[in-house]
Legacy VTK file of the C-alpha trace (Angstrom):
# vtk DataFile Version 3.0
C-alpha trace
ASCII
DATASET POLYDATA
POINTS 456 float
-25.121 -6.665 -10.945
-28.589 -7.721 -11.562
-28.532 -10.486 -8.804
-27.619 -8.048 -5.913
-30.402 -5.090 -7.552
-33.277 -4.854 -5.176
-36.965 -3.731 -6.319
-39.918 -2.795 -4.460
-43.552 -3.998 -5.449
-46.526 -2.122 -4.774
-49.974 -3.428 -5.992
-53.311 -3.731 -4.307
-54.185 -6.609 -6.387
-52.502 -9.236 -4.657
-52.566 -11.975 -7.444
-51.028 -9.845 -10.067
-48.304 -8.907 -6.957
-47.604 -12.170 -6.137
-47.201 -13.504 -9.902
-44.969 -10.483 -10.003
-42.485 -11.245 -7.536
-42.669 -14.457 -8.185
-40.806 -13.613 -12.157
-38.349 -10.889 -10.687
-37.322 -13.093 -7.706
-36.853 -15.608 -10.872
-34.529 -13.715 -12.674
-32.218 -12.823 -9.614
-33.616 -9.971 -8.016
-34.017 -9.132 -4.684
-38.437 -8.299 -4.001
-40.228 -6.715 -1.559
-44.110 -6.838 -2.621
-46.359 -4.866 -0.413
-50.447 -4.048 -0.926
-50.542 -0.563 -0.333
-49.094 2.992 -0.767
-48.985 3.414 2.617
-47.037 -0.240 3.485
-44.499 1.149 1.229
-43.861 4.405 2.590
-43.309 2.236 5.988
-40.847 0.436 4.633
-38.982 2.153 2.012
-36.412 4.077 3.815
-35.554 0.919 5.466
-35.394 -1.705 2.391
-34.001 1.057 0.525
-34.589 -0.441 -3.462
-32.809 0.035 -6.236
-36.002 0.707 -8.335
-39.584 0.908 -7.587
-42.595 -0.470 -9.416
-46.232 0.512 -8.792
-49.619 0.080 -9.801
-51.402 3.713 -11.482
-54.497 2.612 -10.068
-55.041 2.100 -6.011
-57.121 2.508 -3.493
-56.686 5.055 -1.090
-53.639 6.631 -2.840
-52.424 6.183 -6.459
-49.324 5.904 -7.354
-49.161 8.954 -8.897
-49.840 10.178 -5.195
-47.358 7.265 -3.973
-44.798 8.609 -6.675
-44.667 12.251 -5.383
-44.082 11.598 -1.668
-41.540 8.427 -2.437
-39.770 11.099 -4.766
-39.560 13.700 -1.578
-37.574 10.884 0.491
-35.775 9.242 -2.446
-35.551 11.804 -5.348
-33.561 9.892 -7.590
-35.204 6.360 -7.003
-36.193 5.173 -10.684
-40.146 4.526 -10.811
-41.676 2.725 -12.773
-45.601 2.749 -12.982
-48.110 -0.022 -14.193
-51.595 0.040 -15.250
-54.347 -1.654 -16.610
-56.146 1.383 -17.268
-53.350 3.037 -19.525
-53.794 6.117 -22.032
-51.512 8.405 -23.590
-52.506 10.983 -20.847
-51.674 9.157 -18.017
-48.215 8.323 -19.643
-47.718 11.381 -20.311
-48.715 12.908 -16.961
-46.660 10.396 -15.018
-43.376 11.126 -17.174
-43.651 14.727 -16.249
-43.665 14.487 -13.204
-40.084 12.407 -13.613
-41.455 8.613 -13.537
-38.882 7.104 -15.446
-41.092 4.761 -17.573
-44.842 4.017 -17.705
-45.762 0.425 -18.622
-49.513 -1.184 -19.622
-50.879 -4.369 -18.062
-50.467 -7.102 -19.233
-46.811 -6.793 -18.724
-44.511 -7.850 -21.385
-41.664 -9.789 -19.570
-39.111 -8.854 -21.940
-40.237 -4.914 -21.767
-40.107 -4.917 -18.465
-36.779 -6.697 -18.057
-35.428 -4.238 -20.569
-36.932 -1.025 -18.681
-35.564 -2.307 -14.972
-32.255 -2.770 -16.842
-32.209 0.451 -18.503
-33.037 2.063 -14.902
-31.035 -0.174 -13.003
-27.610 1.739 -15.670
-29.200 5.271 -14.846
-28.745 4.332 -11.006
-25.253 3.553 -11.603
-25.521 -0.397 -10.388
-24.333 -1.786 -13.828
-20.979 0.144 -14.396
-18.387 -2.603 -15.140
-15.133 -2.728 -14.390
-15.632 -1.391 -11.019
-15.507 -2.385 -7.700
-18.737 -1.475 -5.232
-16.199 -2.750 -2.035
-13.892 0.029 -2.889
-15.129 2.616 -0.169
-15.102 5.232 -2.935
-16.933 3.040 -5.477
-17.192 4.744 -8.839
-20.432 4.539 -8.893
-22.859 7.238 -11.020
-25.952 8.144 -12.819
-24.738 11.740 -13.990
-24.761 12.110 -17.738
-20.605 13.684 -17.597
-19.328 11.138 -15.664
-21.299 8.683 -17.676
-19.741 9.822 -20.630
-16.219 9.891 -18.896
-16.201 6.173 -18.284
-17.534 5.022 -21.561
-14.419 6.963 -22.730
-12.015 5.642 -19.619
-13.283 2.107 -21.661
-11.947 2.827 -24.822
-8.931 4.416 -23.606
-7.800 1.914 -20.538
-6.909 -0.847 -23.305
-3.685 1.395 -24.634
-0.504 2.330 -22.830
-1.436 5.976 -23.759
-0.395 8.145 -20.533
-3.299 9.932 -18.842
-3.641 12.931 -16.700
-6.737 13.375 -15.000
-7.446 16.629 -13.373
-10.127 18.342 -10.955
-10.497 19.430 -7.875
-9.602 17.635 -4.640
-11.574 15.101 -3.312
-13.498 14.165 -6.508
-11.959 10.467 -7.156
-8.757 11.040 -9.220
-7.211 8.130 -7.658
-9.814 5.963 -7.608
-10.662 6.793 -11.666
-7.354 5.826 -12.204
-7.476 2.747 -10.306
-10.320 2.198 -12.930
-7.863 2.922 -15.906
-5.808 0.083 -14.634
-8.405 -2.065 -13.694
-9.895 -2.017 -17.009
-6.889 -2.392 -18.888
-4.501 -5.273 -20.287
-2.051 -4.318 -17.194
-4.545 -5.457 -14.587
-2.764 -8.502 -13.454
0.329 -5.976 -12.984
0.873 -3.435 -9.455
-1.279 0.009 -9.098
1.531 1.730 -7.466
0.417 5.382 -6.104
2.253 8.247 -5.232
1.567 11.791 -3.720
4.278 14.255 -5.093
3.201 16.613 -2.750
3.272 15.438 0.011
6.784 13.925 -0.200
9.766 16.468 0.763
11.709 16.926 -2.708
14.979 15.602 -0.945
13.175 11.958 -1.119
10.718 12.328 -3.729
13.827 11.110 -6.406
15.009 8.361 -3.999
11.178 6.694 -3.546
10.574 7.091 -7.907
13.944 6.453 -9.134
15.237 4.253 -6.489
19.482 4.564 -4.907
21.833 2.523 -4.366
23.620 1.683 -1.110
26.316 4.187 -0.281
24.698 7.120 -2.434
24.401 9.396 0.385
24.401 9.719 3.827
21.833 6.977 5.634
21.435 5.092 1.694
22.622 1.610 3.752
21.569 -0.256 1.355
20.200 -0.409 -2.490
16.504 0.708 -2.577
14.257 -0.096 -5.412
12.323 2.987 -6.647
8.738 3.089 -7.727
9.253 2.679 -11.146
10.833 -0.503 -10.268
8.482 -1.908 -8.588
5.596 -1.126 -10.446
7.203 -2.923 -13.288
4.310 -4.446 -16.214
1.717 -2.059 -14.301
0.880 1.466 -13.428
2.374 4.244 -11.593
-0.103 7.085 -10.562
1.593 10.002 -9.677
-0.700 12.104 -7.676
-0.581 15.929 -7.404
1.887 16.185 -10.241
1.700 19.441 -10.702
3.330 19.934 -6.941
6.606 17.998 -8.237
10.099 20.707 -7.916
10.978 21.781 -11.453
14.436 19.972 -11.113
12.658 16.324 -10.544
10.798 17.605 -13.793
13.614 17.387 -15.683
14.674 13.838 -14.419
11.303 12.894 -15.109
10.852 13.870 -18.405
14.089 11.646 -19.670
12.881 8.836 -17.794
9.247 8.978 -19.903
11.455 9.799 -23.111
14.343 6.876 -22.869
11.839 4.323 -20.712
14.571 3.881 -18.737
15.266 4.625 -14.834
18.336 5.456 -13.365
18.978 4.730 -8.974
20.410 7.682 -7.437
23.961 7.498 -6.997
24.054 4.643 -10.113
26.234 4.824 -13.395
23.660 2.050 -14.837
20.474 2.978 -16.535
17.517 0.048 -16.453
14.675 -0.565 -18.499
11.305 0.179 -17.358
7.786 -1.078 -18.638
5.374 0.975 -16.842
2.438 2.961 -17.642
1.687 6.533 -16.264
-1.057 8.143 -15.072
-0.871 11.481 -13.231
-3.192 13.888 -11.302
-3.421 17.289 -10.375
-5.626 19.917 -9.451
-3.785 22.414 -10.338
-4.797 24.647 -13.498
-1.690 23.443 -15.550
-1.507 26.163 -18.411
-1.622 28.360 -15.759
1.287 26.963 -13.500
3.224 26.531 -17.262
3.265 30.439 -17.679
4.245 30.782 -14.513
7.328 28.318 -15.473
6.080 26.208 -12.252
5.697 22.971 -14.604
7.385 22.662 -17.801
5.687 22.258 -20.445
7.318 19.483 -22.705
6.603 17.133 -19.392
3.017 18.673 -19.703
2.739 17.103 -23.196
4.106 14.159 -22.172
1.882 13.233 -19.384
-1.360 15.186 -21.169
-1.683 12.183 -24.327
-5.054 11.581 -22.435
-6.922 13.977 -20.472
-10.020 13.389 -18.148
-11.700 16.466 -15.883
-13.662 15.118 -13.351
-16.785 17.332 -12.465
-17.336 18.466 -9.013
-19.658 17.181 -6.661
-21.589 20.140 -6.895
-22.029 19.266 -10.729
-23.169 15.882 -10.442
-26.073 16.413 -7.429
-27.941 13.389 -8.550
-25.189 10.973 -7.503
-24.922 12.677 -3.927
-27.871 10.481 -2.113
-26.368 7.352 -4.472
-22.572 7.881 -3.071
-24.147 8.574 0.096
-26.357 5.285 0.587
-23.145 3.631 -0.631
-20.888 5.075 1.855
-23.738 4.601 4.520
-23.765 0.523 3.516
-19.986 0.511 3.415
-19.320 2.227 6.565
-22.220 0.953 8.735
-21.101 -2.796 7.922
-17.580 -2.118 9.843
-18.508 0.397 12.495
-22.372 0.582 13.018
-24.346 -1.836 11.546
-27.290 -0.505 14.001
-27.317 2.280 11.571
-29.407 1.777 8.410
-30.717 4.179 6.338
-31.273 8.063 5.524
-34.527 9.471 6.712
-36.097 11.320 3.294
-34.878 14.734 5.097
-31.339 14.251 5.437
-30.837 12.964 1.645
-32.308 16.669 0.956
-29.724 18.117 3.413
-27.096 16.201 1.491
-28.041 16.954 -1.748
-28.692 20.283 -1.335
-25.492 20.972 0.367
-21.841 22.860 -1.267
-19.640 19.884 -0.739
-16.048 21.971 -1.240
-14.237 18.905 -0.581
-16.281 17.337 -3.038
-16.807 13.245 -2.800
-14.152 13.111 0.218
-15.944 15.297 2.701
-18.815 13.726 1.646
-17.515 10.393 2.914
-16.073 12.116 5.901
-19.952 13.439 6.686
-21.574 9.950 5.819
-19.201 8.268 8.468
-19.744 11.325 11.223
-23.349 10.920 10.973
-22.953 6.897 11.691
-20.624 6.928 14.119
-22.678 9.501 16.287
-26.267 8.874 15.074
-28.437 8.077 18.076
-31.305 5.820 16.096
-31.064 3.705 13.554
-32.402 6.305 11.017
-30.011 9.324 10.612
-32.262 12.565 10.457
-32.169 15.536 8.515
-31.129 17.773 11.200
-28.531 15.031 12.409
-27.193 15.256 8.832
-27.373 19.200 8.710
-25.115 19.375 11.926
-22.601 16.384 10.744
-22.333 18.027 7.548
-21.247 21.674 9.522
-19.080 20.011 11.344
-17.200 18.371 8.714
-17.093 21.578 6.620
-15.226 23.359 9.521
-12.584 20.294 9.856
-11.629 20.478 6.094
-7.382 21.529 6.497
-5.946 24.269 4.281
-3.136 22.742 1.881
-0.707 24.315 4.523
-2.308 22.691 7.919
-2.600 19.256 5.447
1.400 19.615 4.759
2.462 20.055 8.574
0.512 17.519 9.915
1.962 15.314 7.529
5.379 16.462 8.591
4.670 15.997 11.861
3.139 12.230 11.349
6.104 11.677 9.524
8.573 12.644 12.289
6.665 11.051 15.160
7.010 7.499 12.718
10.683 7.863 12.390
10.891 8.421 15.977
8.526 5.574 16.923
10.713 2.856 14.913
14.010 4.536 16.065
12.619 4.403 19.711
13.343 8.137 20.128
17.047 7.671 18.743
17.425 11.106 16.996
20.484 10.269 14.935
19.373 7.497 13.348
15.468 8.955 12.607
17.512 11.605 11.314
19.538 9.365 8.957
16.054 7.521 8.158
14.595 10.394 6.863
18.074 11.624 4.930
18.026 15.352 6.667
21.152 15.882 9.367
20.732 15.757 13.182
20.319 19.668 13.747
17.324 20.289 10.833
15.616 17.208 12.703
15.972 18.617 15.784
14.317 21.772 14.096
11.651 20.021 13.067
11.038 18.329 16.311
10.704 21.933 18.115
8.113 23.355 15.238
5.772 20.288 16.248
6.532 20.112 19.876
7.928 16.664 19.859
10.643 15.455 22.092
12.549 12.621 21.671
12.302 11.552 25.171
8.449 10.654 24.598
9.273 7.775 22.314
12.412 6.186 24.568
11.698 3.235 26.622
13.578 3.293 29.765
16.405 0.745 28.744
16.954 2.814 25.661
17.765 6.071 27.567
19.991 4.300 29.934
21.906 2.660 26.866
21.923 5.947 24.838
23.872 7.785 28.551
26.027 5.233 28.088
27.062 5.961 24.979
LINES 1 457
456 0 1 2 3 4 5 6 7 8 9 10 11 12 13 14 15 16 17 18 19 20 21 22 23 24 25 26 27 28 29 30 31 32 33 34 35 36 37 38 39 40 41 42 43 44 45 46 47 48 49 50 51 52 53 54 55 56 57 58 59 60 61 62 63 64 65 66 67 68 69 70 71 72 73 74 75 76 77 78 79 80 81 82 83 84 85 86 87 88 89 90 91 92 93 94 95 96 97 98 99 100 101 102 103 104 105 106 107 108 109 110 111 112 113 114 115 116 117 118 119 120 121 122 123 124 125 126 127 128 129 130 131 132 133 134 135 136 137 138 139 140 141 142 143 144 145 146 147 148 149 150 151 152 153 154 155 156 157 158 159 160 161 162 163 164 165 166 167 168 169 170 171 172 173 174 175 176 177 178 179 180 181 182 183 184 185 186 187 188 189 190 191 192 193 194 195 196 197 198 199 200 201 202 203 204 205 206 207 208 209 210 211 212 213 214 215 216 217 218 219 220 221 222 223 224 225 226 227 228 229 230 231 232 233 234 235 236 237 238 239 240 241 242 243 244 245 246 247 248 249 250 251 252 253 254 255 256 257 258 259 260 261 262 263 264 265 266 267 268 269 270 271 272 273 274 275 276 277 278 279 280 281 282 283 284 285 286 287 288 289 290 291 292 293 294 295 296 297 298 299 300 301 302 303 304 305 306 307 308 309 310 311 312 313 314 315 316 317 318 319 320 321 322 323 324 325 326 327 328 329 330 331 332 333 334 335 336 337 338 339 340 341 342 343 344 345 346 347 348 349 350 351 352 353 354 355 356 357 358 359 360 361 362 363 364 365 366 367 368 369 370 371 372 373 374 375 376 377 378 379 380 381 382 383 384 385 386 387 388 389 390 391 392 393 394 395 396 397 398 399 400 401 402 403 404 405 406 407 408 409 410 411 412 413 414 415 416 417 418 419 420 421 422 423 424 425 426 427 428 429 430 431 432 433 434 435 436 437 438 439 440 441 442 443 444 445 446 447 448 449 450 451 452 453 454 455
């Protein structure tokens, strides 16, 4: 990641700066050098480095000085400051006051290679396997989740089943994605799931696959998930929302390794590893005999909590940026940076919806930001708003229903009997349906299709 790491420059003595820049552009990094505390407060914000290194000793403001009102706009920037005039004091001073390392002139090229490096981890930029395009990057610099991935490294290599838990919104799918990445099954499908979101009528069909003639509307053999995520993984997402009798069916398929296709007398083999999520308190929903326990054990080999957002504050401004980059590029690119203010709103901020609303706030506050830099009272309103849009579980469940119905109408053209058959309920619960969300079939007919259908 070094090549794409950008650091800032600040020195008043402009040979030293230059000679400087000169050795970091060298080793692949990307420099801004300016002469003063002041030409670096200017552009800052907009340059937006990865780490910062400055000369102890200016004119006009020191970087001591520089240090504390760079830290106000970008409190988890890495500094590192230089001096000629260096003493144990001034070291110790500077690390106080959360400098992240203190380094003596003449610079030792190695040293300071080595420090950059070392800040360049605590910033999150050099976390391998993972991909920075992913819009939810796993990206970090909090100690937990630091530790969680060197373990996600030792663990990915196995076939060991995982279950990752926390709450919603804080990157279970994407940490899995990470599993897989990192593991020998990489070359293999990530196939995802949400068993909660999938009515329990058609959860068994989409894992376990049917064959043609099974039931009513099964016109022909459909290959389940397990199927097709054959030599990879399956992530089963929000396992803990899964009916107890899919449990069941579940559990044998883990214990034999093999599937068997609704309606089918045949049993296949099946190489696939799993990796579930919930954030549901398991033990809990066990002794409540909502999840069963031996299919706990089975899924639980592995276990990873993911903190909150609200435990991992230092990574807010770094997902943010990140988001900011990502999003911009596609919708905004007008839009560049954070003002020092709104980072505080953001960091200072609940975040219920964890890493999600986050995201959801980043890309409100682009999409209606009138200036290039978003403020702090911009960001204080986006991140209201978003707060208030946040669905309960049961407004999240009915308007997937409803998306769901208004898709089987769309490809049926508004034919009721067969977007009925598509989704495997009978013609009078899908009329049902219809009438809880308002819909009527007539909205998605074209006008040759409701003379055909009267003629019928």
């Amino acid at each position: 990641m070094q090549d794409s790491a950008k650091i800032l420059l600040v020195d008043d003595d402009q040979g030293f700066l230059t000679l400087l820049s000169m050795r970091l552009t060298a080793e692949g990094f990307q420099v801004v050098a300016v002469n003063s505390g002041q030409e670096c407060l200017q552009k800052i914000e907009a340059f937006k480095p990865d780490v910062m290194i400055s000369d102890l000793r200016m004119d006009t403001m020191d970087g001591l000085e520089l240090y504390g009102r760079v830290n106000r706009m970008m409190p988890f920037l890495p500094v590192i400051l230089i001096t000629a005039h260096g003493s144990i004091s001034d070291a110790v001073a500077a690390t106080q006051q959360g400098v992240f390392s203190f380094l003596p002139k003449p610079i030792d090229r190695q040293q300071l290679l080595d420090i950059i490096h070392q800040a360049l981890e605590q910033k999150g930029r050099l976390l391998e396997p993972f991909d920075e395009n992913d819009d939810f990057a796993m990206v970090t610099r909090n100690p937990k989740m630091i530790d969680l991935l060197e373990q996600l490294r030792v663990v990915a290599p196995s076939d060991a089943s995982v279950l990752v838990t926390g709450e919603s919104g804080t990157g279970k799918e994407l940490f899995a994605r990470a599993i897989h990445k990192a593991s020998a099954r990489r070359d293999g499908p990530f196939v995802p799931i949400n068993c909660g979101a999938i009515p329990a009528e058609l959860l068994e069909s989409e894992l376990f696959g049917h064959v043609r003639g099974s039931f009513t509307g099964a016109n022909k053999d459909h290959l389940g998930l397990f199927q097709t995520a054959e030599g990879g993984t399956l992530f089963l997402d929000e396992i803990g929302d899964m009916p107890l009798p899919l449990q069941v069916k579940l559990l044998r398929v883990l214990e034999e390794k093999r599937v068997r296709p609704v309606g089918s007398n045949v049993s296949l083999p099946i190489d696939v590893r799993i990796i579930s999520a919930t954030h549901h308190d398991m033990p809990e929903a066990i002794a409540q005999k909502l999840f069963r326990e031996d299919l706990y054990y089975r899924l639980n080999v592995i276990h990873f909590h993911l903190p909150s957002l609200r435990e991992r504050r230092e990574d807010i401004s770094l997902l943010a940026e990140l988001f900011l980059m990502r999003i911009a590029s596609r919708q905004k690119p007008t839009v560049r940076a954070f003002a020092g203010g709104a980072l505080e709103e953001l960091t200072a901020a609940d975040w219920p919806g964890n890493i999600r609303q986050l995201y959801n706030a980043v890309e409100k506050m682009i999409i209606l930001s009138p200036s290039p830099i978003i403020s702090a009272a911009h960001a204080k309103w986006s991140i209201g708003q978003v707060e208030s849009e946040i669905p309960s579980l049961a407004e999240a469940k009915s308007q997937f229903e409803k998306d769901y119905l208004v898709e089987a109408l769309k490809m049926t053209h508004g034919n009721v009997s067969k977007a009925a058959r598509t989704a495997k309920r009978n013609r009078t619960d899908f009329y049902k349906l219809m009438a809880r969300h308002q819909l009527n079939a007539g909205m998605f007919k074209s006008q040759k299709q409701s003379s055909d259908e009267r003629l019928e």
